[in-house]
PDB file of N, CA, C and O in Angstrom:
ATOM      1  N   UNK A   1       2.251  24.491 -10.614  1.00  0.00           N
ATOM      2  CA  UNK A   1       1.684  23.264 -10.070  1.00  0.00           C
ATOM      3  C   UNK A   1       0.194  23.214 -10.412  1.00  0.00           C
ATOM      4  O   UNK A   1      -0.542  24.092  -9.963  1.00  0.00           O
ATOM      5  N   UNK A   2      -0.366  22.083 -11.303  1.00  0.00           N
ATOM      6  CA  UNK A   2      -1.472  21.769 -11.091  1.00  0.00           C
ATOM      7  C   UNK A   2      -2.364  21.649  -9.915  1.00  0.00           C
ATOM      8  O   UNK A   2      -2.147  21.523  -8.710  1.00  0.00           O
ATOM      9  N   UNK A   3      -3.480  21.729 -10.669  1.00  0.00           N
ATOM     10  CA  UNK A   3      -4.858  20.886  -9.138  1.00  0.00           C
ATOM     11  C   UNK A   3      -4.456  19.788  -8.827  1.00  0.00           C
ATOM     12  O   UNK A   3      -4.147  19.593  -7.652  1.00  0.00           O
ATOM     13  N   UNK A   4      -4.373  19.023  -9.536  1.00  0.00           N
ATOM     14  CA  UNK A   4      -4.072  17.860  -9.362  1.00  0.00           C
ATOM     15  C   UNK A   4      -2.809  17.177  -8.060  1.00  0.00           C
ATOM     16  O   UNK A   4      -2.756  16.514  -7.024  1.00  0.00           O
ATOM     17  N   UNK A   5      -1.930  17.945  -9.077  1.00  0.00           N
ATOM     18  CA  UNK A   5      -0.463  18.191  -8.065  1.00  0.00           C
ATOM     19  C   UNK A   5      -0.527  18.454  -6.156  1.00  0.00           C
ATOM     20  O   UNK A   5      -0.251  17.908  -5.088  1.00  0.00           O
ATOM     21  N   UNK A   6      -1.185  19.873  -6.840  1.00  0.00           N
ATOM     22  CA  UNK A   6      -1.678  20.620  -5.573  1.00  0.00           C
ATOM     23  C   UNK A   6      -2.516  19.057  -4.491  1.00  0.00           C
ATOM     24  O   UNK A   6      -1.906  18.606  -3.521  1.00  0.00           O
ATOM     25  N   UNK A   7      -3.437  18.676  -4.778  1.00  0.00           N
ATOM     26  CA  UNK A   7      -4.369  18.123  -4.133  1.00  0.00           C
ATOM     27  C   UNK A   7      -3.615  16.950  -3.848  1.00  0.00           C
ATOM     28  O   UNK A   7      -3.899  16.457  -2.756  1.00  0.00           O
ATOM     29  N   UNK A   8      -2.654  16.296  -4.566  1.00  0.00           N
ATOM     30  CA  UNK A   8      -1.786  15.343  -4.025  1.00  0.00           C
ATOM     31  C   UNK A   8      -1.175  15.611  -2.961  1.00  0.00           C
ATOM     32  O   UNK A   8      -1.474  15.162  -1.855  1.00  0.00           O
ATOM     33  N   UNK A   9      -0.327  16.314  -3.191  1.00  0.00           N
ATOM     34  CA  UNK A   9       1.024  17.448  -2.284  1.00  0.00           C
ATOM     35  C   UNK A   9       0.166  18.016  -0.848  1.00  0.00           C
ATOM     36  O   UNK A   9       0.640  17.647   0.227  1.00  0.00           O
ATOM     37  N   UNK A  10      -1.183  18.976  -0.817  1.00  0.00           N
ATOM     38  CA  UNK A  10      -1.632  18.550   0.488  1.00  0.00           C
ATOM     39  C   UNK A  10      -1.990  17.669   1.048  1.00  0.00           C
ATOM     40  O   UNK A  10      -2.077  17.862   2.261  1.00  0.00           O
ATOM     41  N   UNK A  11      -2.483  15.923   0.416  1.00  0.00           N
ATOM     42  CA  UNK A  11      -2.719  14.778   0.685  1.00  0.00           C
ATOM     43  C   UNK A  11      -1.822  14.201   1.917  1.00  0.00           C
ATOM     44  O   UNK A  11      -2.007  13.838   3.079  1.00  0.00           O
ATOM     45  N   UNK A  12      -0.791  14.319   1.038  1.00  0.00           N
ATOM     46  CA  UNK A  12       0.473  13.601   1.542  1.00  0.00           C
ATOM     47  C   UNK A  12       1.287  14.138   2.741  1.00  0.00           C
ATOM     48  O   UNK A  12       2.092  13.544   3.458  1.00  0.00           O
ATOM     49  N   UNK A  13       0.752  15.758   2.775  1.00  0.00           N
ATOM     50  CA  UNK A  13       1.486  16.491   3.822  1.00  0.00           C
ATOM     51  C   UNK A  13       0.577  16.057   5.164  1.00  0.00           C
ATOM     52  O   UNK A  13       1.096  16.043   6.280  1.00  0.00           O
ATOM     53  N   UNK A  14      -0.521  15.781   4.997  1.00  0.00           N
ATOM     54  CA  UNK A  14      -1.811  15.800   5.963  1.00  0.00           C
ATOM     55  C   UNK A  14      -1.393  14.270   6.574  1.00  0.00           C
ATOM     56  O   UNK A  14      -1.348  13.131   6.109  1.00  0.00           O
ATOM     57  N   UNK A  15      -1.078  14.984   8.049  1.00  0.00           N
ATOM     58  CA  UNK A  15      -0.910  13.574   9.141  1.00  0.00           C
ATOM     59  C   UNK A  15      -1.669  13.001   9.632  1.00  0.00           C
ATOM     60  O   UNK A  15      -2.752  13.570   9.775  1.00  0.00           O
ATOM     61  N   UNK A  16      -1.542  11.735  10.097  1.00  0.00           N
ATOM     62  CA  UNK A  16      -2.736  10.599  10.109  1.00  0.00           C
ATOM     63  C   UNK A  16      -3.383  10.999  11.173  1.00  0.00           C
ATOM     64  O   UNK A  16      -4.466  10.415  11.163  1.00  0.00           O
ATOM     65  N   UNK A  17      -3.283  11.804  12.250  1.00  0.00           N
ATOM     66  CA  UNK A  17      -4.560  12.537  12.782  1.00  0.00           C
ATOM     67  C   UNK A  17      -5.304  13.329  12.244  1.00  0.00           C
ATOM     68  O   UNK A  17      -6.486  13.261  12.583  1.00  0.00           O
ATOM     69  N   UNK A  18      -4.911  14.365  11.217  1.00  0.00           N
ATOM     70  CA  UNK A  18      -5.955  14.613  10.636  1.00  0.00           C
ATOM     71  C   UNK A  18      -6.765  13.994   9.669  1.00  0.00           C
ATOM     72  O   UNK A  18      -7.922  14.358   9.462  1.00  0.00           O
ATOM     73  N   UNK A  19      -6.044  12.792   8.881  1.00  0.00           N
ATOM     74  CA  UNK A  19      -6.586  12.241   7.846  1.00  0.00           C
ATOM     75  C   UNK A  19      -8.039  11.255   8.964  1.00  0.00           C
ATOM     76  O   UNK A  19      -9.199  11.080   8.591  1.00  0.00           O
ATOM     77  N   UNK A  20      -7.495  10.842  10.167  1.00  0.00           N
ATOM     78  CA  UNK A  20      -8.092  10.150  11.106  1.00  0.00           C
ATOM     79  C   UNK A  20      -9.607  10.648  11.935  1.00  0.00           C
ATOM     80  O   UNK A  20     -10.572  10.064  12.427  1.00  0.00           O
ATOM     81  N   UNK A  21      -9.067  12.376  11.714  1.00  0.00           N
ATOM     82  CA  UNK A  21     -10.516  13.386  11.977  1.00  0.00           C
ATOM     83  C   UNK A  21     -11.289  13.285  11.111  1.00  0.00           C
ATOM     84  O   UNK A  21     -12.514  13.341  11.218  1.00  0.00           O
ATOM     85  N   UNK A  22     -10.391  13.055   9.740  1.00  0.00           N
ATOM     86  CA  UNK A  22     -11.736  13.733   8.734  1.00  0.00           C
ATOM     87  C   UNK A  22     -12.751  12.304   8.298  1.00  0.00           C
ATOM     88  O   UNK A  22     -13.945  12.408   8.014  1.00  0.00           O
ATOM     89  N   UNK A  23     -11.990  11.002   8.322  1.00  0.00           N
ATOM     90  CA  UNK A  23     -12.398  10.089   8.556  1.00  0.00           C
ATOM     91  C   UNK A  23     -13.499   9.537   9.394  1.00  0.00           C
ATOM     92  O   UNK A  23     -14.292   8.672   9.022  1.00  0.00           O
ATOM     93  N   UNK A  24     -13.466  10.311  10.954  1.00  0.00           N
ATOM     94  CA  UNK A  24     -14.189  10.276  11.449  1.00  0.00           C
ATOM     95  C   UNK A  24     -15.481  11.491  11.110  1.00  0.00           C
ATOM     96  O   UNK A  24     -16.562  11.587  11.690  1.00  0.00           O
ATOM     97  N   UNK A  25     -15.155  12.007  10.423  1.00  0.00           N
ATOM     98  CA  UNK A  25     -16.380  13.136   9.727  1.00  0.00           C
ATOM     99  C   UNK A  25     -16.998  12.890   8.519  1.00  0.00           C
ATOM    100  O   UNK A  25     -17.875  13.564   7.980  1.00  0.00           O
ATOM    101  N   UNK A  26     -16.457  11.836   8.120  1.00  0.00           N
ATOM    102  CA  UNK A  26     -17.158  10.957   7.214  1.00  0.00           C
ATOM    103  C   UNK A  26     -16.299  11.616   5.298  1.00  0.00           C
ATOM    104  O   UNK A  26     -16.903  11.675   4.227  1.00  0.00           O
ATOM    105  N   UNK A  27     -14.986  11.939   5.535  1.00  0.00           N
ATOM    106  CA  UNK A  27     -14.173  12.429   4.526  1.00  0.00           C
ATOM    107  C   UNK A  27     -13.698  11.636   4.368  1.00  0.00           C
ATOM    108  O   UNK A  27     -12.601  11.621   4.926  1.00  0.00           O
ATOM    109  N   UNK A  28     -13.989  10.602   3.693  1.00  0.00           N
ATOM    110  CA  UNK A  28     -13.279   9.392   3.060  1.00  0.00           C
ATOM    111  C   UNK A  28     -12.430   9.600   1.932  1.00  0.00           C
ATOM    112  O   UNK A  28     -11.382   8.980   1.754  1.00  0.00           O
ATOM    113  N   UNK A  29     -12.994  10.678   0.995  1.00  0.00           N
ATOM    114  CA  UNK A  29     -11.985  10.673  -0.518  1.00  0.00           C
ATOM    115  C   UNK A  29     -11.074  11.550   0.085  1.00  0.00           C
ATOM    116  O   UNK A  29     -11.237  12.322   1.029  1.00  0.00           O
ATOM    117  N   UNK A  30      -9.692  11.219  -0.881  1.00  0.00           N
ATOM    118  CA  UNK A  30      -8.922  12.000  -1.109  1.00  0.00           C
ATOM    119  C   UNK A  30      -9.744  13.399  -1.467  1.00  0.00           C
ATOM    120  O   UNK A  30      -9.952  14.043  -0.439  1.00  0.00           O
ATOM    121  N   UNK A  31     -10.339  14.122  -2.841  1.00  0.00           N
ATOM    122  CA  UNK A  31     -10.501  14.916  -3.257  1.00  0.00           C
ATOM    123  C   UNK A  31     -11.569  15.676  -2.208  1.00  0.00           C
ATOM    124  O   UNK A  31     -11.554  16.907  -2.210  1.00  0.00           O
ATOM    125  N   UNK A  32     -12.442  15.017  -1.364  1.00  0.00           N
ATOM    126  CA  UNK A  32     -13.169  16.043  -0.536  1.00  0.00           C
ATOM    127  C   UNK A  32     -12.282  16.181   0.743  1.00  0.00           C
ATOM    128  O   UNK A  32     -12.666  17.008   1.570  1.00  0.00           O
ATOM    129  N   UNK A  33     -11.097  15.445   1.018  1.00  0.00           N
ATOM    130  CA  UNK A  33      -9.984  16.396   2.115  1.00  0.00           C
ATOM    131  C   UNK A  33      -9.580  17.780   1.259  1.00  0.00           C
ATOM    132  O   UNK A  33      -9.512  18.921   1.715  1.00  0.00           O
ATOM    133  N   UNK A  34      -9.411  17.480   0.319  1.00  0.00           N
ATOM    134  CA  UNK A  34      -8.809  18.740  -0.054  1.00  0.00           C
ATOM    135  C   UNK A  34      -9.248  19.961  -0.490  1.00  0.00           C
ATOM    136  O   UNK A  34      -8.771  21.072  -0.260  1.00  0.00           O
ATOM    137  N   UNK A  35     -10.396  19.586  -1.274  1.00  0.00           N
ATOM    138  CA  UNK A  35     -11.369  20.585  -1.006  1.00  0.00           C
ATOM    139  C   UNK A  35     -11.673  21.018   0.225  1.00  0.00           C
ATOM    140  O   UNK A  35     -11.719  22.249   0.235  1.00  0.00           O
ATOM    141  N   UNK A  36     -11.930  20.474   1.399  1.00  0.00           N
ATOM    142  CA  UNK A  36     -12.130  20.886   2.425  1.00  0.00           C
ATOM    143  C   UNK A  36     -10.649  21.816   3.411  1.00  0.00           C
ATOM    144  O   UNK A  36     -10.625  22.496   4.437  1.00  0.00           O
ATOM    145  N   UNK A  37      -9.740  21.421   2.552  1.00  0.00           N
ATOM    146  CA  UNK A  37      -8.603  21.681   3.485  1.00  0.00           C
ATOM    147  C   UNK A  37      -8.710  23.347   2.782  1.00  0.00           C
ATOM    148  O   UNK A  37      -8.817  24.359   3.476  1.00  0.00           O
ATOM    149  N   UNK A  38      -8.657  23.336   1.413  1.00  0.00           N
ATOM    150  CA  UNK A  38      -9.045  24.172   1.145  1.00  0.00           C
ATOM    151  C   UNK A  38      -9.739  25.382   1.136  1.00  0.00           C
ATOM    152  O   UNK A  38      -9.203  26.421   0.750  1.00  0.00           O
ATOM    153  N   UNK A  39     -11.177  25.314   1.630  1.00  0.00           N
ATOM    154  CA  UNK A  39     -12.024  25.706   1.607  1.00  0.00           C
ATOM    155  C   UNK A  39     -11.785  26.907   2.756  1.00  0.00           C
ATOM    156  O   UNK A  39     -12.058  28.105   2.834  1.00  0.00           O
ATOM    157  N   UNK A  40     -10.928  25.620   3.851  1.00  0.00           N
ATOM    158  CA  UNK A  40     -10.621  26.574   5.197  1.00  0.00           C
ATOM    159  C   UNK A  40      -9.514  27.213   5.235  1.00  0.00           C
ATOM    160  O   UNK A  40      -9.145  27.838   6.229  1.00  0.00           O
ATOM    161  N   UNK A  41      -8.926  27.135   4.260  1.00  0.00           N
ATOM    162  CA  UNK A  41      -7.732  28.402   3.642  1.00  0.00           C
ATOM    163  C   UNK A  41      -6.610  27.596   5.031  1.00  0.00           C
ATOM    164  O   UNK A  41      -5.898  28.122   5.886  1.00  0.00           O
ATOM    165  N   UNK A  42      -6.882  26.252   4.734  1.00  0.00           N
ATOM    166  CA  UNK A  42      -5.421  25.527   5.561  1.00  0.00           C
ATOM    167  C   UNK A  42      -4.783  24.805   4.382  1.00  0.00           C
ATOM    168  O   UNK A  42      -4.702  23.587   4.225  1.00  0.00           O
ATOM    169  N   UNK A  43      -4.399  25.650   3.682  1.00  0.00           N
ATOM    170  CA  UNK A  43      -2.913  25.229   2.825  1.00  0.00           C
ATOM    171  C   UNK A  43      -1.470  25.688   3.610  1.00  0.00           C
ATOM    172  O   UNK A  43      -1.042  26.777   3.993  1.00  0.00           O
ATOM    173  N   UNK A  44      -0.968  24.365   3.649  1.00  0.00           N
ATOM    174  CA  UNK A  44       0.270  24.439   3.979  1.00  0.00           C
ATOM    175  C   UNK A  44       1.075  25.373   3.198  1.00  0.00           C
ATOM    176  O   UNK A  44       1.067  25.469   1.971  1.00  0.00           O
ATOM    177  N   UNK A  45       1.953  26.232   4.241  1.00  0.00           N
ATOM    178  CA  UNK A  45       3.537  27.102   3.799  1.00  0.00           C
ATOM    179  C   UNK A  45       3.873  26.668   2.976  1.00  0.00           C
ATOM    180  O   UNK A  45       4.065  27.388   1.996  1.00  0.00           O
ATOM    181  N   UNK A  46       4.081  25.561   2.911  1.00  0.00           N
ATOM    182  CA  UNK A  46       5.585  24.694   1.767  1.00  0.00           C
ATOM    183  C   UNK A  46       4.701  24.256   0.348  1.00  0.00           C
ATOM    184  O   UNK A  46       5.274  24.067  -0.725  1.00  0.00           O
ATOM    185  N   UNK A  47       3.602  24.162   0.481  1.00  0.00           N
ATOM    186  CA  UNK A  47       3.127  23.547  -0.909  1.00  0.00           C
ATOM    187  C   UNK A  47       2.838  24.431  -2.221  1.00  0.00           C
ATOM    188  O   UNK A  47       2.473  23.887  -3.263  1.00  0.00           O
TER     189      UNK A  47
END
C-alpha cells in the first residue's frame, strides 16, 4: 500500500467526531489529519 493509499484508508476510517475535533483544531486538510494521525502512532489495526 502506498502513502497515498495509506492516507486515504485512514481518512475514511476516521469518524466524524474525530474529523469534527480536528476541525475544531484548525485540521482542515485531509493530508495534515493524517500526518497528524500519524505522528501519534494512531494507525488503525485494519489498515
Amino acid at each position: 500500500m502506498n502513502r497515498i493509499e495509506l492516507e486515504n484508508r485512514v481518512w475514511l476510517l476516521a469518524n466524524n467526531e474525530e474529523k469534527n475535533e480536528l476541525l475544531d483544531l484548525g485540521l482542515t486538510s485531509k493530508v495534515r489529519y493524517v500526518k497528524r494521525v500519524l505522528e501519534l502512532g494512531k494507525v488503525y489495526a485494519h489498515v
